[in-house]
N, C-alpha and C positions, 0 to 999 in steps of 0.2 A: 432438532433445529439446526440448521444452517451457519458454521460461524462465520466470521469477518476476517482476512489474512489482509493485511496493506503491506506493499510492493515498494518499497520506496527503492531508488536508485542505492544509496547509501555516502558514507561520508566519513572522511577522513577526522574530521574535526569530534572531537570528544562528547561533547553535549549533544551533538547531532542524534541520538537513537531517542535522546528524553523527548523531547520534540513530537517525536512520527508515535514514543508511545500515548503520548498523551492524546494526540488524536485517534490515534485508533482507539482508543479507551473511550475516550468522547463517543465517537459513532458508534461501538458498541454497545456501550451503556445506553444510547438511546434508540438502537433497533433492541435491547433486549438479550442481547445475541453471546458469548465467546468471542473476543477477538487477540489478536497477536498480530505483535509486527513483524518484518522479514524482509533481507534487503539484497539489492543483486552485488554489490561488492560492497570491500572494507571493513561492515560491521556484521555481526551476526545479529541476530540468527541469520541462515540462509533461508529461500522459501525451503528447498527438502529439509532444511532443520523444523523449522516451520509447522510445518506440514506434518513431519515425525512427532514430533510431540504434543500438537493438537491431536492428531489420531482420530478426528472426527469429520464431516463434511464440509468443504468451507467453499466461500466466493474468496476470489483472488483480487483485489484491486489494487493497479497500478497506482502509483502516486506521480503520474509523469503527464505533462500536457501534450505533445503532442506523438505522432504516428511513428514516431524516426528509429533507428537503429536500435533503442535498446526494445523501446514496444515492439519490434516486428524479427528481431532476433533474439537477444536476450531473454525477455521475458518468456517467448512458447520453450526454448530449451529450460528453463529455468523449472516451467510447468509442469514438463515431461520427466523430468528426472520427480521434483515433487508428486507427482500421481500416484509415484509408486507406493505411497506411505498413507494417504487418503483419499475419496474424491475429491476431488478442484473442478470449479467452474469459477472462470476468467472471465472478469468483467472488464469493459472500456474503460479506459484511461482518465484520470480526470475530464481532459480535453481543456479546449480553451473556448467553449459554449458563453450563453449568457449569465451562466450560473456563475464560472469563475472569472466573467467580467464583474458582474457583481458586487460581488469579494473585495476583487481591485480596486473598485471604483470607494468599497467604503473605508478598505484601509487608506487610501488615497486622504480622503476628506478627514479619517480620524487624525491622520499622522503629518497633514499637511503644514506648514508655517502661516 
């Protein structure tokens, strides 16, 4: 089976990895799947850490909306140095679709005054 890698950009701020793991745990608990987080600076793991110690087949997903400098630099070097240690297939980016309009709109209405 296929694991889950999420991609987050990363964060200076301390509690920031609990966060991205608790989702990636979420989404992996509910495809079924392996997942781990992995982030392109600040915090570890790196995706080649990543990647090394899963040692199995994974989807790559970004945690970034849109197409800009870290998705179209960052990320493929990040890949290619990662590949060397597993297969990786690179999925789209969150994106800013309707799905995470969505999102928006319901935290909006939870959190609104």
């Amino acid at each position: 089976m296929t694991a889950l890698i999420t991609l987050s950009h990363g964060s200076r701020h301390p509690a920031a990895r609990a966060g991205i793991q608790a989702l990636t745990r979420a989404a992996a608990q509910t495809l079924q799947v392996e997942g781990v987080d992995a982030h392109l600076e600040f915090i570890a793991p790196t995706l080649e850490e990543a990647a090394r110690d899963l040692g199995q087949p994974a989807v790559v997903v970004p945690l970034l909306f849109t197409e800009a400098f870290h998705a179209t630099h960052d990320v493929p070097a990040h890949l290619a140095a990662a590949s060397a240690h597993a297969p990786l297939t690179l999925a789209r980016g969150l994106g800013m679709g309707e799905d995470i309009a969505a999102v928006l709109t319901s935290r909006l209405l939870a959190d609104a005054p």
